[in-house]
C-alpha positions in Angstrom: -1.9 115.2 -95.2 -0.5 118.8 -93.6 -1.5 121.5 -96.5 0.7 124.8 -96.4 -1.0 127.9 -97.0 0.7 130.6 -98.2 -0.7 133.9 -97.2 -0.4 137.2 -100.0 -2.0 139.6 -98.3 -1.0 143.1 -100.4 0.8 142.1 -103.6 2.1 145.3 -105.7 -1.1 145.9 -107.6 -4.6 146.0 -105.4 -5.3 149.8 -103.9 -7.6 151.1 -101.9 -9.7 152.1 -105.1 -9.8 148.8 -106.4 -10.9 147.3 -102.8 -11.4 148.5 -99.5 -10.5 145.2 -98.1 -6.8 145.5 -99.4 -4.0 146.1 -96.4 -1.6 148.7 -97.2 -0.1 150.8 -94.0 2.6 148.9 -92.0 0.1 148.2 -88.9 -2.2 147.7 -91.2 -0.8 145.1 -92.9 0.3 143.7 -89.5 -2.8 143.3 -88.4 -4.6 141.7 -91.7 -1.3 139.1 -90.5 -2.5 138.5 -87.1 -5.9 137.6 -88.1 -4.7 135.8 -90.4 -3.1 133.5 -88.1 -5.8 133.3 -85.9 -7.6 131.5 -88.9 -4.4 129.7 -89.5 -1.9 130.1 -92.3 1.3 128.6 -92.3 3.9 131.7 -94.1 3.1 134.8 -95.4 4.3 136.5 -98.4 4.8 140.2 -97.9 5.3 143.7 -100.4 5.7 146.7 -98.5 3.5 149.9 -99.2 4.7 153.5 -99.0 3.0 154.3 -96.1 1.9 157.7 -97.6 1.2 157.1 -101.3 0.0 153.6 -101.1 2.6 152.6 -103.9 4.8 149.7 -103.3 8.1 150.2 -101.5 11.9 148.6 -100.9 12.9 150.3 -98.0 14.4 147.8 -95.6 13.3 149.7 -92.8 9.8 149.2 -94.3 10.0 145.4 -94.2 11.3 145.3 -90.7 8.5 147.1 -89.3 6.5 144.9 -91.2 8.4 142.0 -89.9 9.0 143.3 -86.0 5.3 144.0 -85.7 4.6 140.4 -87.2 7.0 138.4 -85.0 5.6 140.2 -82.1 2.3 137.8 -82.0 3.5 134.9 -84.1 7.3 134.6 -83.7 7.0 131.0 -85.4 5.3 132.3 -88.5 7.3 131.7 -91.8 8.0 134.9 -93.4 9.1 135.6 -97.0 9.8 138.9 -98.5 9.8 140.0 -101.9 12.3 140.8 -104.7 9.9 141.7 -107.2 10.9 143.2 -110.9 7.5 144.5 -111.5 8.3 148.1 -110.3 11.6 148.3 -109.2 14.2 147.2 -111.8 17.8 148.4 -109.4 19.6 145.4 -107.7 19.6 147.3 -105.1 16.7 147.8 -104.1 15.4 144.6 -105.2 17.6 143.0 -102.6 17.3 145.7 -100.2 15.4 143.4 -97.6 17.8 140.5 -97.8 20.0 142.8 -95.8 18.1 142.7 -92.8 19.5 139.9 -89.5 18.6 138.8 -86.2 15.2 139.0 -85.6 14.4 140.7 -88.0 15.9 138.3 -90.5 13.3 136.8 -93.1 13.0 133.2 -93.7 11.9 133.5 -97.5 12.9 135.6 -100.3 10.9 135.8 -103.6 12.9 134.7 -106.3 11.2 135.2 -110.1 13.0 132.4 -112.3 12.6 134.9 -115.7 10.7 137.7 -117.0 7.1 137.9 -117.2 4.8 139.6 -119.0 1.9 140.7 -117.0 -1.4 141.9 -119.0 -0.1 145.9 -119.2 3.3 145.6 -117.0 6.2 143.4 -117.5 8.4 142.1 -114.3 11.5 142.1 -115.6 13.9 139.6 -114.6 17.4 139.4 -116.3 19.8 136.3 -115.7 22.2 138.3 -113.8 20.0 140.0 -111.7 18.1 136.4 -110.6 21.8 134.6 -110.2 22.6 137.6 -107.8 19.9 137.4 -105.6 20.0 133.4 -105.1 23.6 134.7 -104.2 22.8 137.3 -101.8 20.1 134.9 -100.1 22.4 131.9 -100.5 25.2 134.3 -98.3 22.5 135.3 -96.0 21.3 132.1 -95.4 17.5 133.1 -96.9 15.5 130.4 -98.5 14.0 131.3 -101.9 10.5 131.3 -102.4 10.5 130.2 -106.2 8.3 131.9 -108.4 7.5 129.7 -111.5 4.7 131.2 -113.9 5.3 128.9 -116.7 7.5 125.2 -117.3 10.5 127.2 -118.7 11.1 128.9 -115.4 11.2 125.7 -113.3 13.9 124.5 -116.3 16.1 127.7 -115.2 15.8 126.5 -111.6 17.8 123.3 -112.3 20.3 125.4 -114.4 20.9 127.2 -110.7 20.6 124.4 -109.4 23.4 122.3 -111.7 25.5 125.8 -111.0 25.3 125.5 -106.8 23.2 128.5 -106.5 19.9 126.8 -105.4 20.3 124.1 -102.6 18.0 121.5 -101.4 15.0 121.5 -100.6 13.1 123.5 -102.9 10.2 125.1 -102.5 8.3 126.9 -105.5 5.3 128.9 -105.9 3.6 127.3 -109.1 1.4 130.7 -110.5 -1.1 129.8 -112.9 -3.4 131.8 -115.1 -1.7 135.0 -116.4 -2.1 136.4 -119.6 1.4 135.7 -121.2 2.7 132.5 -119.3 1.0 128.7 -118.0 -3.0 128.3 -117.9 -4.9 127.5 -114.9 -5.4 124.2 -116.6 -4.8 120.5 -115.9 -2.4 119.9 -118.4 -0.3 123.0 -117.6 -0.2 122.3 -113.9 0.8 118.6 -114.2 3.8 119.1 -116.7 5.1 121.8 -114.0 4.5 119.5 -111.0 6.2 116.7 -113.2 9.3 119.0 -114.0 10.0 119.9 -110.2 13.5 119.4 -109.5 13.8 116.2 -106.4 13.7 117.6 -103.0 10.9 120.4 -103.9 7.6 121.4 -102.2 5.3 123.3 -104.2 2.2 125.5 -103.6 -0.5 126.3 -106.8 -1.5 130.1 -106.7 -3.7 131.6 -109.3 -4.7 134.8 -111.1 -7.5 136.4 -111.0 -10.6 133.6 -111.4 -8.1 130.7 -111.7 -7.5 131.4 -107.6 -10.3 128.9 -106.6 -9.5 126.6 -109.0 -5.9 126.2 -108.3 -6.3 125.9 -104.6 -9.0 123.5 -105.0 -6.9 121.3 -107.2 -3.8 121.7 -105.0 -5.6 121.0 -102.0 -7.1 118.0 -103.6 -3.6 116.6 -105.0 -2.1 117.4 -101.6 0.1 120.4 -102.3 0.3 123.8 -100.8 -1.5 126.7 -101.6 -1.0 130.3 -102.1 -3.9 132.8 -101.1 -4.8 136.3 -101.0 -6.0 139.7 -102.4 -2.0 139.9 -103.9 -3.8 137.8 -106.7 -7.3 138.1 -106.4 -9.4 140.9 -105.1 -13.2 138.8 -106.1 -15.0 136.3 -103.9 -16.9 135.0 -106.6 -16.7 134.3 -110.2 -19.2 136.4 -111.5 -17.2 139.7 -109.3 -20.2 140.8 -107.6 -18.6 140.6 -104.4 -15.1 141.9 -103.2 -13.6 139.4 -100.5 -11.4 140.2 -97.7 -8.5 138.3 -97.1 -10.4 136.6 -94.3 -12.9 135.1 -96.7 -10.3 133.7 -98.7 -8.9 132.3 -95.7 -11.6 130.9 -94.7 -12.5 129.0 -97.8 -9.3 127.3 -98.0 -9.6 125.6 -94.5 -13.1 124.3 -95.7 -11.6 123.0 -98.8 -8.8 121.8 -96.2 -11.1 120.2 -94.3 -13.3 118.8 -96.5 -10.6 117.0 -98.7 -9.8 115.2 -94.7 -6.4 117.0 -94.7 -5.0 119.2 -91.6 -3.2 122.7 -92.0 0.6 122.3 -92.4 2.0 124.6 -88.8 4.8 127.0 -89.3 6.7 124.5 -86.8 6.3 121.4 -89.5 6.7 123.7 -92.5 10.1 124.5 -90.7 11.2 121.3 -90.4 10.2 120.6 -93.7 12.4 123.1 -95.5 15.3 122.8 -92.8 15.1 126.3 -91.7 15.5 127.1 -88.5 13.0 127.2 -85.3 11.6 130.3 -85.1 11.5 132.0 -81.9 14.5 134.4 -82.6 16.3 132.3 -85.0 14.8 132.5 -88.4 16.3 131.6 -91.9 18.5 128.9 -92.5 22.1 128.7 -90.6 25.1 128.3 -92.0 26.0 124.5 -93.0 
């Protein structure tokens, strides 16, 4: 069974203070990429830095350097982009990177099915605000990378969905483990996996501790998983040792491999989700 690994390696939240290990500068974070696909990943999931204070950033011109310098070694690497409401509440400059074409045209768009309370922050998330954005990547021919931190969020998916803003097939990033929404536990993970919409891939992510635990289970159940310091900056349980992204990595393809699974290539992850080749045409065309 192919196993998609989502790759996170910045997120909004890890600095330099916290960890070392944590990419920030554009060629920075290009690079932490190319390594990364020398180990093998199948997308990556990207947050752009301000390249002077550290602190997270819209700017499409950001996200295409990201994306130009990315493309440059792996031109069939799936790449999402975010639309985070954690720190920037403005439609526009949430979808600020959706306006980007060619090849510098993501694949993937984050899309946050509600408002979530975070242990000190809240990403906020209003209904008008998410049905614009499955707009805008709808018109721009983006797929969205679903974010579902609890069961209620995948319910507002097939509310999209029954309104023709979503269209087959799906693919969601089930995160497990925060504070204020689904635990990283067995029952919370098998009612969301039983509540997907049909025609939906999913990957298990976790916060914190629950990172290792969700990827083992996903691997094991033969879903995706997403990995990274965007959600967890410790190597081990007891957080005497920082990891790099690399170690992370790493872990996953032994779990991979153990569990007699292969890793799920850009190229079949493509095909999987009906976007397009890769190679200069990225995204999804026009129907």
């Amino acid at each position: 069974m192919e196993i998609a690994v989502n790759f996170c390696p910045t997120g909004l939240i890890p600095t330099k203070d916290m960890t070392a290990h944590v990419p920030v500068g554009v060629d920075e974070i290009v690079e932490e990429v190319r390594r990364a696909a020398a180990i093998g990943i199948t997308t990556v999931h990207l947050h752009a830095r301000d390249e002077v204070t550290g602190e997270p950033a819209y700017a499409a011109d950001t996200y295409a350097r990201l994306i130009a310098g990315i493309r440059e070694h792996a031109p069939r690497l799936v790449i999402a982009v975010s639309t985070s409401g954690r720190v920037f509440s403005r439609f526009g400059q949430r979808a600020a990177c959706l306006r980007l074409t060619g090849h510098l045209k993501p694949d993937m768009a984050s899309l946050t099915l509600s408002s979530v309370n975070f242990n000190k922050q809240a990403s906020i998330n209003p209904p008008d605000v998410i049905r614009r954005l499955a707009e805008q990547m709808e018109a721009k021919g983006i797929l969205p990378e679903l974010e579902a931190f609890d069961a209620g969020m995948i319910n507002y998916a097939k509310y999209l969905i029954s309104h023709g803003l979503l269209k087959p097939p799906h693919y969601f990033n089930l995160i497990l483990g925060n504070i204020a929404c689904a635990q990283a536990d067995l029952l919370h993970v098998g009612v969301m996996i039983r509540d997907l919409p049909p025609d939906s891939y999913w990957s298990l992510g976790g916060v914190g501790d629950a990172q290792l635990m969700m990827n083992s289970l996903a691997i094991a159940s033969g879903g995706g998983v997403r990995v990274g310091l965007e959600d967890n900056i410790w190597f081990d349980g007891a957080r005497t040792r920082l990891a790099t992204n690399a170690d992370l990595l790493e872990r996953v393809h032994t779990l991979i491999e153990a569990n007699g699974h292969t890793l799920m290539t850009p190229e079949s992850f493509r095909r999987r989700l009906h976007l397009d080749a890769g190679d200069g045409a990225y995204g999804r065309s026009a129907s």
